[in-house]
Predicted model as a PDB file, atoms N, CA, C, CB and O in Angstrom, pLDDT in the B-factor column:
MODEL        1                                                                  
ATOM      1  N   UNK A   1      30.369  66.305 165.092  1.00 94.00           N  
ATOM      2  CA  UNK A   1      31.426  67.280 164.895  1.00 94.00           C  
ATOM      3  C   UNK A   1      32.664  66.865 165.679  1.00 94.00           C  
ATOM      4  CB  UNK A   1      30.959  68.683 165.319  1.00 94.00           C  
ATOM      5  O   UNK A   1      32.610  66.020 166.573  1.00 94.00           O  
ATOM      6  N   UNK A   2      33.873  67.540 165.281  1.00 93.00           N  
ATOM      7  CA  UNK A   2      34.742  67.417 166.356  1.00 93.00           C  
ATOM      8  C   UNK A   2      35.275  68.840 166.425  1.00 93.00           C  
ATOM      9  CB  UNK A   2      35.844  66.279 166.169  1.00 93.00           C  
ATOM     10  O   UNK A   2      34.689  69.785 165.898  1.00 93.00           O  
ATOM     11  N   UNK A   3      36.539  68.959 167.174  1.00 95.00           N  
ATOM     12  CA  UNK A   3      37.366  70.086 167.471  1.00 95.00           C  
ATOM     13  C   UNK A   3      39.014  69.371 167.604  1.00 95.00           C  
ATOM     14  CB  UNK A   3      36.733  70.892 168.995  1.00 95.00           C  
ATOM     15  O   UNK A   3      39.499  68.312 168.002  1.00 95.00           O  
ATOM     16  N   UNK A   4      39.516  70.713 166.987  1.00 92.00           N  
ATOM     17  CA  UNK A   4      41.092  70.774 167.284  1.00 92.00           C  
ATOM     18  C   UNK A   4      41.175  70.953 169.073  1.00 92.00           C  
ATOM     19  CB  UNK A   4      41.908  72.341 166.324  1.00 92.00           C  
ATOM     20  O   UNK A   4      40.333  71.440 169.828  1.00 92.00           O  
ATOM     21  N   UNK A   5      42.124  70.536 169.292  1.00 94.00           N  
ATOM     22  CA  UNK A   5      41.954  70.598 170.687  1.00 94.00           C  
ATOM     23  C   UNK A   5      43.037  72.051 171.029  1.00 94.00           C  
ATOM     24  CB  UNK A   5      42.442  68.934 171.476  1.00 94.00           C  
ATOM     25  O   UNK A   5      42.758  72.974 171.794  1.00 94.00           O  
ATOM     26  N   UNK A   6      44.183  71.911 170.287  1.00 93.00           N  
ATOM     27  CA  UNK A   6      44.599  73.390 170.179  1.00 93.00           C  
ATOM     28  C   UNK A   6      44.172  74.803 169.719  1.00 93.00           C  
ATOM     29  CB  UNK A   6      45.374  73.327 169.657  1.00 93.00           C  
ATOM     30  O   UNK A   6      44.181  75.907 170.264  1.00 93.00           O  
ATOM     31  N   UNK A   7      43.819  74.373 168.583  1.00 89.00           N  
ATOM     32  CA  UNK A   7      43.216  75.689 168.130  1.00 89.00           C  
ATOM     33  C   UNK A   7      41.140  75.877 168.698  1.00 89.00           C  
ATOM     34  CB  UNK A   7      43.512  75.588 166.041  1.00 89.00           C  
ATOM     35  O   UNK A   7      40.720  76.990 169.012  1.00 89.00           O  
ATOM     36  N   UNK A   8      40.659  75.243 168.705  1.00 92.00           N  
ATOM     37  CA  UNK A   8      39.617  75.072 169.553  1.00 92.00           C  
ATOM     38  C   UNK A   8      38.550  75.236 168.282  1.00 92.00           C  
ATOM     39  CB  UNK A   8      39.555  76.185 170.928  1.00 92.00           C  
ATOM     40  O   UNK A   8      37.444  75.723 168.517  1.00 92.00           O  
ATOM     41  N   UNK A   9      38.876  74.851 167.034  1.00 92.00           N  
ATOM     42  CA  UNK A   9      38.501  75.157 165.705  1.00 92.00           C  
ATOM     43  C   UNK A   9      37.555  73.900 165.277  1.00 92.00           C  
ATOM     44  CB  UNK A   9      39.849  75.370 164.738  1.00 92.00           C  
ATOM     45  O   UNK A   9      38.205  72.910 164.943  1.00 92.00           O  
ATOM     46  N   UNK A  10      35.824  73.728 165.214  1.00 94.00           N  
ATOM     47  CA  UNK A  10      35.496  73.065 165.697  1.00 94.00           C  
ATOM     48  C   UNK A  10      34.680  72.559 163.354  1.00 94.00           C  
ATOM     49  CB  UNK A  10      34.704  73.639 167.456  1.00 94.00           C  
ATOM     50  O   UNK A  10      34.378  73.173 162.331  1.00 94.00           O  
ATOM     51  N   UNK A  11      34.747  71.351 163.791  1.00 95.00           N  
ATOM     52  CA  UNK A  11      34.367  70.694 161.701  1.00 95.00           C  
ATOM     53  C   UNK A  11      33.374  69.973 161.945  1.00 95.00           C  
ATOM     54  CB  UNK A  11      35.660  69.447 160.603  1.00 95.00           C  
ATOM     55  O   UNK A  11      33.393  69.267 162.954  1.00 95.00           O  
ATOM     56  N   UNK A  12      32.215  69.973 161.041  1.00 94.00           N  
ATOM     57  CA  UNK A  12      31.617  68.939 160.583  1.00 94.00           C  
ATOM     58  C   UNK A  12      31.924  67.968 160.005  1.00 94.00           C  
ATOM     59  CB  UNK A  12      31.024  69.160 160.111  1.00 94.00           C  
ATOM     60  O   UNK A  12      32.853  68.152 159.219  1.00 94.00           O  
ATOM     61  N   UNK A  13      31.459  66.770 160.059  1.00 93.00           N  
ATOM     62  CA  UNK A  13      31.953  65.449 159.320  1.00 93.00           C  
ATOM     63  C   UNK A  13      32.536  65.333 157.913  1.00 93.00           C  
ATOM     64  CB  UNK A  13      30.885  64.607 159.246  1.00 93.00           C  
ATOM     65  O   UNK A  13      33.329  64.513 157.451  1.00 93.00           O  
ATOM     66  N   UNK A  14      31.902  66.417 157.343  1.00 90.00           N  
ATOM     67  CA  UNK A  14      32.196  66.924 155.988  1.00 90.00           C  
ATOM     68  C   UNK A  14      33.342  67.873 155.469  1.00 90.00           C  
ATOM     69  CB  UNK A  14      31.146  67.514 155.674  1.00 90.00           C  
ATOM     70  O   UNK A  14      33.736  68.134 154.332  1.00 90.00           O  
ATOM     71  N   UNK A  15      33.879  68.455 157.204  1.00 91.00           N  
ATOM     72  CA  UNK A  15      35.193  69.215 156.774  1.00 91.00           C  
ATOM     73  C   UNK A  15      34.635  70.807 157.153  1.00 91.00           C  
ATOM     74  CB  UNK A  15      35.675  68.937 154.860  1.00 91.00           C  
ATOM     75  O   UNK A  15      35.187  71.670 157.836  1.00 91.00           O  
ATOM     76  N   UNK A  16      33.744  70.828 156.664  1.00 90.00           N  
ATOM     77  CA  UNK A  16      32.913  72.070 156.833  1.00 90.00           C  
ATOM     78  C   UNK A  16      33.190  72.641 158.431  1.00 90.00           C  
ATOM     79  CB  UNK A  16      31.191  71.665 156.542  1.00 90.00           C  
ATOM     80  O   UNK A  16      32.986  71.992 159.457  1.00 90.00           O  
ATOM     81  N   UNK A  17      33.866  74.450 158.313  1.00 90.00           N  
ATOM     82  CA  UNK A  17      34.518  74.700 159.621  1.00 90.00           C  
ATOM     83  C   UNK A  17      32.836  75.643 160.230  1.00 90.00           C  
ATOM     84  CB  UNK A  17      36.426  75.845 159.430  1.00 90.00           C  
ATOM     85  O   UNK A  17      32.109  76.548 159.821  1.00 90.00           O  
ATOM     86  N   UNK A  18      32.910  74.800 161.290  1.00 89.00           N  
ATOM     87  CA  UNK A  18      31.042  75.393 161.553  1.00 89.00           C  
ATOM     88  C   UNK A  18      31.282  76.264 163.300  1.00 89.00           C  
ATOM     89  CB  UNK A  18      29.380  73.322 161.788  1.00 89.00           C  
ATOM     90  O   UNK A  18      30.297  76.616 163.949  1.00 89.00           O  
ATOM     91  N   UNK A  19      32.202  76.401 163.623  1.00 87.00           N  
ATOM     92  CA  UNK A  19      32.919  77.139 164.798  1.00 87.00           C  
ATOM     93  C   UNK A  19      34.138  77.331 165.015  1.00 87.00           C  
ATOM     94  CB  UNK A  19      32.706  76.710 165.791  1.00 87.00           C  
ATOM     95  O   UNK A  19      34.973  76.495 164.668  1.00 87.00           O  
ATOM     96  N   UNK A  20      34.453  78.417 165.602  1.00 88.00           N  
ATOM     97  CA  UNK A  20      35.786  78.810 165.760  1.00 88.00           C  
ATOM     98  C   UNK A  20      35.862  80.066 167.079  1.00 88.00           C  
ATOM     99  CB  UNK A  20      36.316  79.371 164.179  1.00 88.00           C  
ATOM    100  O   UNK A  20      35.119  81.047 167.099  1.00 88.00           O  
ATOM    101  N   UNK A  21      36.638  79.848 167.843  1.00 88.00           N  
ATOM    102  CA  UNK A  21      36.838  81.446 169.012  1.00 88.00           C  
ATOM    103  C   UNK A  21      36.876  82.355 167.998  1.00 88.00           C  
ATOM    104  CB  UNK A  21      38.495  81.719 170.154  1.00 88.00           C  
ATOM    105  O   UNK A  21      37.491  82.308 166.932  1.00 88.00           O  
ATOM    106  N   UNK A  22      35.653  83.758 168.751  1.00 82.00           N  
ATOM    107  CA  UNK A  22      35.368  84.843 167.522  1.00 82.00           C  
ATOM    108  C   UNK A  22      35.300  84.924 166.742  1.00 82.00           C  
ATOM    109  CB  UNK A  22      35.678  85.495 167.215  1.00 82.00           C  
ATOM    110  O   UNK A  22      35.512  86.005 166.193  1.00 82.00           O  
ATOM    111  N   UNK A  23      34.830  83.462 165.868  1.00 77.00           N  
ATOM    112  CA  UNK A  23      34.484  83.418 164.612  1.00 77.00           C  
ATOM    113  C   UNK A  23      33.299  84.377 164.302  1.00 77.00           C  
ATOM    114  CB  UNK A  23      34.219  82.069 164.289  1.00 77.00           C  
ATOM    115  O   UNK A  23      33.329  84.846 163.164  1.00 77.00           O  
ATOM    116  N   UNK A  24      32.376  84.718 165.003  1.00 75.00           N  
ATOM    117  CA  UNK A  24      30.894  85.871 164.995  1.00 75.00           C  
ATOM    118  C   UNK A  24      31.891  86.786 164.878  1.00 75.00           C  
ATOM    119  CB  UNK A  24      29.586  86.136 166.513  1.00 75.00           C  
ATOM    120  O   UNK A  24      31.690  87.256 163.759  1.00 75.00           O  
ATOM    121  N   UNK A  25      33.068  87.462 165.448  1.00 79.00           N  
ATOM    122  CA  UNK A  25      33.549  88.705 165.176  1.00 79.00           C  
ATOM    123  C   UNK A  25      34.387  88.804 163.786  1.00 79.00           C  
ATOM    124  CB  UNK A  25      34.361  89.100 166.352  1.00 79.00           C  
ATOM    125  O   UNK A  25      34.879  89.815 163.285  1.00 79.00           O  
ATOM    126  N   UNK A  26      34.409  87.478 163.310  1.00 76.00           N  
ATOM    127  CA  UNK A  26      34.927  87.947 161.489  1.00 76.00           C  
ATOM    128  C   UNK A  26      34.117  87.548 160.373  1.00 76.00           C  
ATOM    129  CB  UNK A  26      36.389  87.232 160.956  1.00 76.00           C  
ATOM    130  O   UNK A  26      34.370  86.480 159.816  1.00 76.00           O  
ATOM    131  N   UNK A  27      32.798  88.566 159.820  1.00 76.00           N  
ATOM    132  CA  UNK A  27      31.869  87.991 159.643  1.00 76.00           C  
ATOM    133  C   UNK A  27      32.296  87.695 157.926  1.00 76.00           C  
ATOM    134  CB  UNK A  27      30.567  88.797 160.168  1.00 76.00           C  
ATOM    135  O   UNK A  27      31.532  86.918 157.353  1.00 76.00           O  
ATOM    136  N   UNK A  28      33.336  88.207 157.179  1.00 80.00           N  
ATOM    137  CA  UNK A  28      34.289  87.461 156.248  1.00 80.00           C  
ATOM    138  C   UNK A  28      34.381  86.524 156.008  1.00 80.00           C  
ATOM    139  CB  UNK A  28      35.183  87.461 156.330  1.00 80.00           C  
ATOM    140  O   UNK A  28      34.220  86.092 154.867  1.00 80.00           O  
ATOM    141  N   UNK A  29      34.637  85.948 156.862  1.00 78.00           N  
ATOM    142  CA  UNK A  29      35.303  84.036 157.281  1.00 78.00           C  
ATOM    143  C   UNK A  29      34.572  83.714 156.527  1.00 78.00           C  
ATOM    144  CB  UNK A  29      35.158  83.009 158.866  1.00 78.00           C  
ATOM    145  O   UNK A  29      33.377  83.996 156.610  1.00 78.00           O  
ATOM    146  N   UNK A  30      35.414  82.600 154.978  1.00 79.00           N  
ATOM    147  CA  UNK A  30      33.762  82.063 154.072  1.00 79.00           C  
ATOM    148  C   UNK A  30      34.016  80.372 155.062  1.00 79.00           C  
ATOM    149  CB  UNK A  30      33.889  81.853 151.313  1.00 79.00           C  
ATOM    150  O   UNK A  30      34.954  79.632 154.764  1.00 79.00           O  
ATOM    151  N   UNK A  31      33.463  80.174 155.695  1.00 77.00           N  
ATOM    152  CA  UNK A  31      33.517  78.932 156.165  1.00 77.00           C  
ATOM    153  C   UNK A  31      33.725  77.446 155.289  1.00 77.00           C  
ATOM    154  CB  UNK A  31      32.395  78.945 156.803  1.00 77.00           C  
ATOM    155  O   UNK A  31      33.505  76.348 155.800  1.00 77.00           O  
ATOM    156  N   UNK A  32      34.029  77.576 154.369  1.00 79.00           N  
ATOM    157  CA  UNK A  32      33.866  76.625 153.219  1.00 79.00           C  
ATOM    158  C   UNK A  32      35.355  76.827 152.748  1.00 79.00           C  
ATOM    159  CB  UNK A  32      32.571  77.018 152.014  1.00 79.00           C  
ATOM    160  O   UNK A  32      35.737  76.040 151.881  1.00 79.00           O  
ATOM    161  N   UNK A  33      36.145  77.662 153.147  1.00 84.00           N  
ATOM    162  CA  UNK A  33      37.166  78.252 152.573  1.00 84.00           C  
ATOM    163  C   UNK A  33      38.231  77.553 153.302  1.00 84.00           C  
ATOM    164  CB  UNK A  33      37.153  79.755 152.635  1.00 84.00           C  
ATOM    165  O   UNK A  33      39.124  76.896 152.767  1.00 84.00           O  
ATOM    166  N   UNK A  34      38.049  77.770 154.753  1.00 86.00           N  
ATOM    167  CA  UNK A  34      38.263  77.300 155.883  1.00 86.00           C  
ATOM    168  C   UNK A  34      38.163  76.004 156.265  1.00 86.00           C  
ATOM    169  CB  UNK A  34      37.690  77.847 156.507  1.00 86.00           C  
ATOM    170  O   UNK A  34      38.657  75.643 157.334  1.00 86.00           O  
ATOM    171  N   UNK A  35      37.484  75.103 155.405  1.00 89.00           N  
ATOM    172  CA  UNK A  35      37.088  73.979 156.204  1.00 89.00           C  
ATOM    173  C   UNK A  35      38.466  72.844 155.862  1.00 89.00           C  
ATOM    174  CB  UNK A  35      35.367  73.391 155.677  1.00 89.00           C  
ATOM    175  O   UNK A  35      39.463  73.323 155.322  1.00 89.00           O  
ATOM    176  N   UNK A  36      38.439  71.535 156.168  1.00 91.00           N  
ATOM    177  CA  UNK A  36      39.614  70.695 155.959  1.00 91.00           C  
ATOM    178  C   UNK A  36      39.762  70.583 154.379  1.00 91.00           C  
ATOM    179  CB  UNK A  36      39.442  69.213 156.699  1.00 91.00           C  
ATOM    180  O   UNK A  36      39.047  71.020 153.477  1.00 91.00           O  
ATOM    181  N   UNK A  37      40.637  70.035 154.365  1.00 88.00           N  
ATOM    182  CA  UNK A  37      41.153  69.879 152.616  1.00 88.00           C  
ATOM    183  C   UNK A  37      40.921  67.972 152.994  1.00 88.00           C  
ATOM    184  CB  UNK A  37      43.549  70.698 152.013  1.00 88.00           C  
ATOM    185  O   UNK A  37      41.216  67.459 154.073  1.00 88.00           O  
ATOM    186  N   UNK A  38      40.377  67.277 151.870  1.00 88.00           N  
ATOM    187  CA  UNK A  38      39.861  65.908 151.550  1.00 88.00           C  
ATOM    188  C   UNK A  38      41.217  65.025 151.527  1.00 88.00           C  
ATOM    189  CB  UNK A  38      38.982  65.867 150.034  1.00 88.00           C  
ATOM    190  O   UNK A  38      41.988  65.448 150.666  1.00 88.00           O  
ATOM    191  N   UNK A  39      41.551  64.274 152.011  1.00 93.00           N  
ATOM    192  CA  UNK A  39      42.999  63.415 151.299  1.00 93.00           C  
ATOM    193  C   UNK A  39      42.253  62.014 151.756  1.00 93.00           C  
ATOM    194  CB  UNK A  39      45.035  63.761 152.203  1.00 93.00           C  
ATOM    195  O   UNK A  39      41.275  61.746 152.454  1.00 93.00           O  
ATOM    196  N   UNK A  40      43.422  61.105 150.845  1.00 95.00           N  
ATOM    197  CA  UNK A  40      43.210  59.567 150.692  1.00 95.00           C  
ATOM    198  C   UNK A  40      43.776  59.085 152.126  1.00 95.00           C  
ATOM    199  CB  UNK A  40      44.110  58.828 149.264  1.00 95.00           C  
ATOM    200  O   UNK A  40      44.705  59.716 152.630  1.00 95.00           O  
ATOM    201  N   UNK A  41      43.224  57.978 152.776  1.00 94.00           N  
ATOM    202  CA  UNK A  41      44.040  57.612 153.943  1.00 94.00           C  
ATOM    203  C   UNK A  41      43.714  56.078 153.830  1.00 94.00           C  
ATOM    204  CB  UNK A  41      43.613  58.401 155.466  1.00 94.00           C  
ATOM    205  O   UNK A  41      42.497  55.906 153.759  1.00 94.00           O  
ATOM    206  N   UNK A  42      44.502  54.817 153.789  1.00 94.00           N  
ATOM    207  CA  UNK A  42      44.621  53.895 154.311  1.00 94.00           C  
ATOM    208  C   UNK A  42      45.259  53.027 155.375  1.00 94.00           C  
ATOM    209  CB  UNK A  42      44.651  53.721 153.750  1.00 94.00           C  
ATOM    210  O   UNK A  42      46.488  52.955 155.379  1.00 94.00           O  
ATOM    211  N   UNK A  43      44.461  52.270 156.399  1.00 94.00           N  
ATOM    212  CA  UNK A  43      45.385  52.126 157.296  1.00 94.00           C  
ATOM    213  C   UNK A  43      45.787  50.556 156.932  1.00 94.00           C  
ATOM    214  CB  UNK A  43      44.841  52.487 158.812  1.00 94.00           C  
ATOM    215  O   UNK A  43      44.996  49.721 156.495  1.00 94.00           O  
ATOM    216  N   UNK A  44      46.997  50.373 157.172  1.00 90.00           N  
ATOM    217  CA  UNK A  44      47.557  49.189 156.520  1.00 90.00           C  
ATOM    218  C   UNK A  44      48.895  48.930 157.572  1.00 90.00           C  
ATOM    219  CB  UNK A  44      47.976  49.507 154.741  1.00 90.00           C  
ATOM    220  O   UNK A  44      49.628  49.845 157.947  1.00 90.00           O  
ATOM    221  N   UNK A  45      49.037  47.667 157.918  1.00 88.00           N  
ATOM    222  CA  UNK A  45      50.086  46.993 159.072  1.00 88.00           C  
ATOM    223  C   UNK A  45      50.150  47.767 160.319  1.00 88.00           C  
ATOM    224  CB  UNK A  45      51.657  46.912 158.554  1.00 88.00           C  
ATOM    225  O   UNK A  45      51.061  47.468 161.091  1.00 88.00           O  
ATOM    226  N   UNK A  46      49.217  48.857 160.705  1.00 91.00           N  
ATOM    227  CA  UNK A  46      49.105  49.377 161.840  1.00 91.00           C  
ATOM    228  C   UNK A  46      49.831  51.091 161.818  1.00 91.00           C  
ATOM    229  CB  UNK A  46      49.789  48.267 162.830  1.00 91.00           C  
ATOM    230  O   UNK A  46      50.194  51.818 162.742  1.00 91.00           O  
ATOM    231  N   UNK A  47      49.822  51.292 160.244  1.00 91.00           N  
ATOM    232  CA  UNK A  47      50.115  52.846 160.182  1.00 91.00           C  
ATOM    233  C   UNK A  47      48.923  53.260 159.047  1.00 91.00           C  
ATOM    234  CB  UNK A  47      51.938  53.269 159.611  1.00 91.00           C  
ATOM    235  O   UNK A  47      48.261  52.577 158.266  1.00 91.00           O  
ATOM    236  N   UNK A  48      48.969  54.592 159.315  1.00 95.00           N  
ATOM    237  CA  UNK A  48      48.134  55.191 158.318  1.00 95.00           C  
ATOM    238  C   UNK A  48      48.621  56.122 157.301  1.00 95.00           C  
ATOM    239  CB  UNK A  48      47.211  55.804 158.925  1.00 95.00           C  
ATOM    240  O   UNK A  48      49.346  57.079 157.574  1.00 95.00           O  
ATOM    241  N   UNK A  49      48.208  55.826 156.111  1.00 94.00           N  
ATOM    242  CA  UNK A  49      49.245  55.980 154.934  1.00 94.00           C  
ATOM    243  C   UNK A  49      48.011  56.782 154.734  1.00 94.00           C  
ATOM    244  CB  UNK A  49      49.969  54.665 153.777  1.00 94.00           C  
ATOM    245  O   UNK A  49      46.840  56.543 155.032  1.00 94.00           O  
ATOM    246  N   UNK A  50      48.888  58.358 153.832  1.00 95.00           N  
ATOM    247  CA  UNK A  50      47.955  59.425 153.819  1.00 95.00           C  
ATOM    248  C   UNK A  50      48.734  59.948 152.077  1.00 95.00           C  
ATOM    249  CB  UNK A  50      48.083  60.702 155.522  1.00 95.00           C  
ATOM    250  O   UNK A  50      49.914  60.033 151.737  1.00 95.00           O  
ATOM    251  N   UNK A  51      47.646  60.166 151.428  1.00 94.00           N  
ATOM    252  CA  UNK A  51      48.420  60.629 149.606  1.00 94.00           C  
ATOM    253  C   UNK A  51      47.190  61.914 149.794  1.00 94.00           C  
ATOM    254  CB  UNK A  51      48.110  58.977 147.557  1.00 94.00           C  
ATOM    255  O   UNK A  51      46.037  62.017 150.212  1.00 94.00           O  
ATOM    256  N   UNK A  52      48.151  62.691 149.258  1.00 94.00           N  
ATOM    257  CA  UNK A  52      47.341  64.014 148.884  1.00 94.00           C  
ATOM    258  C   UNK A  52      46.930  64.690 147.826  1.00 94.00           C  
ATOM    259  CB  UNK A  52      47.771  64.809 149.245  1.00 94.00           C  
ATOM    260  O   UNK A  52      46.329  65.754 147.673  1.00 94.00           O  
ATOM    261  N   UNK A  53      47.613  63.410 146.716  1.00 93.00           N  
ATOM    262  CA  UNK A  53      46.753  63.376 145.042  1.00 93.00           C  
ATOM    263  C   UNK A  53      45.386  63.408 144.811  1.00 93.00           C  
ATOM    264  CB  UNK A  53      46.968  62.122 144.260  1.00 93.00           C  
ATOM    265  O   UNK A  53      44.733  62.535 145.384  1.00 93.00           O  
ATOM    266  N   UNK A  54      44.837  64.140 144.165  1.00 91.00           N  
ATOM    267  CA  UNK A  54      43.766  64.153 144.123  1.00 91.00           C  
ATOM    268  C   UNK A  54      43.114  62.701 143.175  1.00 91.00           C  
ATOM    269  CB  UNK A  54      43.553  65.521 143.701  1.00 91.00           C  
ATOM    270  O   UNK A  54      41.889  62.608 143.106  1.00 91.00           O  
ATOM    271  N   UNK A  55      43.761  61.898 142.659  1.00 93.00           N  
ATOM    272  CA  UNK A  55      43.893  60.688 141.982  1.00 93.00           C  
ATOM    273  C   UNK A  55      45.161  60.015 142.753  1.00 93.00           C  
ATOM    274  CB  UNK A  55      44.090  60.925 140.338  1.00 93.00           C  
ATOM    275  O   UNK A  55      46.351  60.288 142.589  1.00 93.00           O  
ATOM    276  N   UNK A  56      44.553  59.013 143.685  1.00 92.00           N  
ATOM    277  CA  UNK A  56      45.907  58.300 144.368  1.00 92.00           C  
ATOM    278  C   UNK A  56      46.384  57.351 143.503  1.00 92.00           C  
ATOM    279  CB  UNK A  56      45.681  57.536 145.774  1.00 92.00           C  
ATOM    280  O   UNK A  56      45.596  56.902 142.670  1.00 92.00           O  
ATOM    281  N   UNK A  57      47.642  56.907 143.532  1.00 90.00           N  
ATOM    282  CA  UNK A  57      47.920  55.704 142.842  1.00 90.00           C  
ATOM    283  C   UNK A  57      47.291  54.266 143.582  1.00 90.00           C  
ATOM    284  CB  UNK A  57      49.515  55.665 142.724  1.00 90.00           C  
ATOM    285  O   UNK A  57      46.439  54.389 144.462  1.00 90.00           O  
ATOM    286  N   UNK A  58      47.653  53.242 143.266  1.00 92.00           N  
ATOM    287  CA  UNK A  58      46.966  52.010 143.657  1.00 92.00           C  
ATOM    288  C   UNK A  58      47.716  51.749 144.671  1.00 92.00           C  
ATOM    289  CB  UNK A  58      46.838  50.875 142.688  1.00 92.00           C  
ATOM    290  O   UNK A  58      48.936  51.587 144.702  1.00 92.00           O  
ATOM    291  N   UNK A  59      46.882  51.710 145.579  1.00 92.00           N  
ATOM    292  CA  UNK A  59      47.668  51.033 146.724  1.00 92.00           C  
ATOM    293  C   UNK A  59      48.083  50.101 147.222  1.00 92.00           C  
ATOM    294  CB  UNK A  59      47.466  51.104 147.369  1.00 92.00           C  
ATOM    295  O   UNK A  59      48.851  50.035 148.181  1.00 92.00           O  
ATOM    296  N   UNK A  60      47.528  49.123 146.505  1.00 88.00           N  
ATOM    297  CA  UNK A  60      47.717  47.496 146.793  1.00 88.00           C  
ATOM    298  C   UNK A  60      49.343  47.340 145.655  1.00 88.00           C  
ATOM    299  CB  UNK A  60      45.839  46.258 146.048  1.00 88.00           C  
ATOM    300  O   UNK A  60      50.442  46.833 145.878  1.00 88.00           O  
ATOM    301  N   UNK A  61      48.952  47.819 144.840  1.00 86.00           N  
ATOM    302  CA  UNK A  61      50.249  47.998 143.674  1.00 86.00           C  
ATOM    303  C   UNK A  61      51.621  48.548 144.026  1.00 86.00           C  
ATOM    304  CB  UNK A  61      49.833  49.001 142.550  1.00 86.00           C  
ATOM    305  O   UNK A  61      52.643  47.862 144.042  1.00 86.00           O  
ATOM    306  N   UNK A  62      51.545  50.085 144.360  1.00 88.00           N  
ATOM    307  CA  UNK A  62      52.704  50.879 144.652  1.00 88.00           C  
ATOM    308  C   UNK A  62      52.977  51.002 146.322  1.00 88.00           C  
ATOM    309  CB  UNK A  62      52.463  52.347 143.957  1.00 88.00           C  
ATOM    310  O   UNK A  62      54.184  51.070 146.553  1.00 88.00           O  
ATOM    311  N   UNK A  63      52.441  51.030 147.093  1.00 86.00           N  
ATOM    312  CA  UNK A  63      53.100  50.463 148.458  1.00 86.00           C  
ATOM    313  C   UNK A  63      52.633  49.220 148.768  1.00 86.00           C  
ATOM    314  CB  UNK A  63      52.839  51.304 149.696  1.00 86.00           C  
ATOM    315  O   UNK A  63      53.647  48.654 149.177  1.00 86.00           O  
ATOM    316  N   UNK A  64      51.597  48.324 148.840  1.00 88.00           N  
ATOM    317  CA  UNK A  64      51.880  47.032 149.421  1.00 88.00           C  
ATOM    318  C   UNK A  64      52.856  46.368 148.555  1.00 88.00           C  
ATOM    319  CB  UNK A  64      50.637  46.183 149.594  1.00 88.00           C  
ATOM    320  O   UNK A  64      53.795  45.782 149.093  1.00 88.00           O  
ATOM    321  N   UNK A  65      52.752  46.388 147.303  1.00 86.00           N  
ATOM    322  CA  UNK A  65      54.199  46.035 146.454  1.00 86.00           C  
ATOM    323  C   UNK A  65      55.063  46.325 146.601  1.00 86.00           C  
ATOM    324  CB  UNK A  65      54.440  46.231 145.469  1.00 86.00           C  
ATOM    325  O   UNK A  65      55.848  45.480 146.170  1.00 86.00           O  
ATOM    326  N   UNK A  66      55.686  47.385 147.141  1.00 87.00           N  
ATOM    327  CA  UNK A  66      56.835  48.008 147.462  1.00 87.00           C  
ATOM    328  C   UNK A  66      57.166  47.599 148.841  1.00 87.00           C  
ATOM    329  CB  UNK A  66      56.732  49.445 147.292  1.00 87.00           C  
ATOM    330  O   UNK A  66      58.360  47.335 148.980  1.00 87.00           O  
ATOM    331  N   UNK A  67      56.580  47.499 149.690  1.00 86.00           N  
ATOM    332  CA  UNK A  67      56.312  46.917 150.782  1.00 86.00           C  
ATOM    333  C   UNK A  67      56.788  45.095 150.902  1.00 86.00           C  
ATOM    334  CB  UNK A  67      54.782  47.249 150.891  1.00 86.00           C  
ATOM    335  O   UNK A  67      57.783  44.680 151.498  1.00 86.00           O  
ATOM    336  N   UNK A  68      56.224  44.624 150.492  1.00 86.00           N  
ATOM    337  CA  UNK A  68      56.710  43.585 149.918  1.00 86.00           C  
ATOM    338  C   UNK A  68      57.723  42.613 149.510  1.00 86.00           C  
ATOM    339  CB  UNK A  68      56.517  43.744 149.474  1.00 86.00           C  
ATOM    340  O   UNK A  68      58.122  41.501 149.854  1.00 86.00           O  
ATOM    341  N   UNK A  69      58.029  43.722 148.417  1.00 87.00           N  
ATOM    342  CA  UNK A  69      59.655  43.667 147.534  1.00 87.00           C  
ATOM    343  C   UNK A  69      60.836  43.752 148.692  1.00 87.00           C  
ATOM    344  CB  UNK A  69      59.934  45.295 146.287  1.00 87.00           C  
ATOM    345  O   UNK A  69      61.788  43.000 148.902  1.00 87.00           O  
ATOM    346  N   UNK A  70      60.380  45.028 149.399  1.00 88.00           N  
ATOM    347  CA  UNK A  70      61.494  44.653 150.368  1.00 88.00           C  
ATOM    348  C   UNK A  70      61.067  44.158 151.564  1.00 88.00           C  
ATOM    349  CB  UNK A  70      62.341  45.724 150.685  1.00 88.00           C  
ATOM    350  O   UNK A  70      61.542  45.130 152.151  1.00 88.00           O  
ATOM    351  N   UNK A  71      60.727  43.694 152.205  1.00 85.00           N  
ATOM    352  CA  UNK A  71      60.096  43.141 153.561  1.00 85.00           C  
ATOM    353  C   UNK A  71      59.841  41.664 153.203  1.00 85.00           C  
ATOM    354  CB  UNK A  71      58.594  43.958 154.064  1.00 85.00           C  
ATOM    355  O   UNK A  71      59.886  40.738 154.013  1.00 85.00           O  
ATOM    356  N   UNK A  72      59.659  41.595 152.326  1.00 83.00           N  
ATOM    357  CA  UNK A  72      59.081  40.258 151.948  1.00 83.00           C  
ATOM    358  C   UNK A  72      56.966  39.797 152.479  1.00 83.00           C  
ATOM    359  CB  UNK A  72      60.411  39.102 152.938  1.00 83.00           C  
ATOM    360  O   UNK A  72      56.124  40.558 152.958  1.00 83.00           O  
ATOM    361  N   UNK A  73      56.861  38.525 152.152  1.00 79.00           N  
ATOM    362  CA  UNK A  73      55.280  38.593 152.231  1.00 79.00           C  
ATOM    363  C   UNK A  73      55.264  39.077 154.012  1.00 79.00           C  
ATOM    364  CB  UNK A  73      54.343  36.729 151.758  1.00 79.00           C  
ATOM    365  O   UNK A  73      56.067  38.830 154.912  1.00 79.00           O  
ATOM    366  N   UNK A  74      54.124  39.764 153.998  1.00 71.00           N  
ATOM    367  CA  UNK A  74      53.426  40.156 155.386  1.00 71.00           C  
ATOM    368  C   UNK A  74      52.382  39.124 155.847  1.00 71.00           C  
ATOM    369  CB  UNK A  74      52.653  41.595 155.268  1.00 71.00           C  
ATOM    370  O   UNK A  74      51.767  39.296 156.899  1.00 71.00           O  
TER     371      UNK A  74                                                      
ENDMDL                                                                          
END                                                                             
């Protein structure tokens, strides 16, 4: 698991929100509802490139190509 270190809002590997401060006092909370939202992440030249399409485009295509074009080869 980990935790937000601010909010103290604690996920399973899966996203799944499995603790929270007074989470027992909102017995509502659908925990599944709550949990992280899935996105694409590649890390590439020492940043991490994040698309929130649920179908990313190609990445080797539309940013290392683009990347590229202007930068020239890496």
């Amino acid at each position: 698991s980990f935790q937000c270190p601010y909010h103290a809002w604690t996920y399973d590997f899966e996203g799944k929100l499995i603790a929270a401060p007074n989470l027992t006092k909102m017995p509502d909370i659908d925990r599944n509802e709550y949990g992280l939202a899935k996105v694409h992440i590649r890390e590439y030249l020492g940043y991490v490139w994040v698309c929130l399409a649920e179908e990313p485009p190609s990445f080797e295509e539309d940013v290392m190509g683009a990347i590229e074009e202007r930068l020239g080869d890496v």
